[in-house]
C-alpha positions in Angstrom: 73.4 -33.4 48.0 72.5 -31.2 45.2 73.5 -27.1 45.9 71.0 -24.5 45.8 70.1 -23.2 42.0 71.8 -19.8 41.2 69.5 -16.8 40.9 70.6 -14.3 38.7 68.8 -11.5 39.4 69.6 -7.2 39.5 67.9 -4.1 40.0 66.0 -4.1 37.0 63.8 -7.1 37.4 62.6 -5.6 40.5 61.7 -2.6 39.1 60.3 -3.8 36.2 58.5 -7.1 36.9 57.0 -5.8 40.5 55.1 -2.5 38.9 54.4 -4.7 35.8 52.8 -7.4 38.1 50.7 -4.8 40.3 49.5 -2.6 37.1 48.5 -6.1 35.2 47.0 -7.1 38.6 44.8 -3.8 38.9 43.4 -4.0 35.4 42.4 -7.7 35.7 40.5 -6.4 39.3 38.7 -3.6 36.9 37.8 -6.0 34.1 37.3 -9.6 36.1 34.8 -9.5 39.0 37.1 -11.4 41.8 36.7 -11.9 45.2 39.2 -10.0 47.1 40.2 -12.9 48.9 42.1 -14.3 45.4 43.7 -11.1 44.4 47.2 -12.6 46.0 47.1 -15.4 44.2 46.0 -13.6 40.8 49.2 -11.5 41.7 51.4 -14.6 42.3 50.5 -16.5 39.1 50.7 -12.9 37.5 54.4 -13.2 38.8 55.4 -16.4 38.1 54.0 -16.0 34.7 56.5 -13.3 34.0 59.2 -15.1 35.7 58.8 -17.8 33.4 57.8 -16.2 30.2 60.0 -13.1 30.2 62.3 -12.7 33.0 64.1 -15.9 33.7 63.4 -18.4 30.8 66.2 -20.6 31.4 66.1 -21.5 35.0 62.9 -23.1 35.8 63.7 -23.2 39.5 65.2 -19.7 39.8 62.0 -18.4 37.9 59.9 -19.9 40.9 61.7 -18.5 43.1 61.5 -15.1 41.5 58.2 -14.7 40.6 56.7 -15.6 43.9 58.6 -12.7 45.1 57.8 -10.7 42.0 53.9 -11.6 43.3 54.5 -11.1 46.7 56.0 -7.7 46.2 53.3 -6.5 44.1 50.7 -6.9 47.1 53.2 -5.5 49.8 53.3 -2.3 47.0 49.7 -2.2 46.8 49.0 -2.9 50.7 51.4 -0.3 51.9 50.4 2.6 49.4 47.1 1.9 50.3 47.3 2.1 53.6 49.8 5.2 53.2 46.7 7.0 51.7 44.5 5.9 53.6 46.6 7.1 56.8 47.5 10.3 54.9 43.3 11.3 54.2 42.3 10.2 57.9 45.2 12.9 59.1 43.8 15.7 57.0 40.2 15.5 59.1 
């Protein structure tokens, strides 16, 4: 049976990779006209493109594994501040 890859990952990955996914993630929204529907997946392929390419270069598996949640994170950011504001502006009325 072959063990579970080790993830090396800390604080700074998170707080680097998940505002660097959802900032690269609005400006492609601004400057690409795509459906809402695929703005998840633009996120995750966002993510797993800077698992790969910056983050964890030399652990394919690990880097996966990271930058789905790196994607994943980005859209729970953007859902939740949105909804925050939107929650926030409804109040004021």
């Amino acid at each position: 049976m072959e063990p579970f890859p080790v993830i090396h990952t800390n604080f700074w990955d998170s707080v680097i990779a998940v505002p660097a996914v959802l900032i690269a993630t609005q400006f492609i929204k601004i400057l690409l006209p795509i459906p809402r529907v695929l703005i998840p997946t633009v996120a995750n392929i966002l993510g797993l493109a800077f698992a790969l390419f910056i983050a964890h270069r030399f652990n394919f598996w690990g880097a996966v594994f990271m930058g789905f949640f790196y994607g994943n994170a980005a859209v729970g950011v953007y859902a939740s501040l949105k909804t925050s504001l939107k929650t926030y502006r409804d109040s004021e009325n």
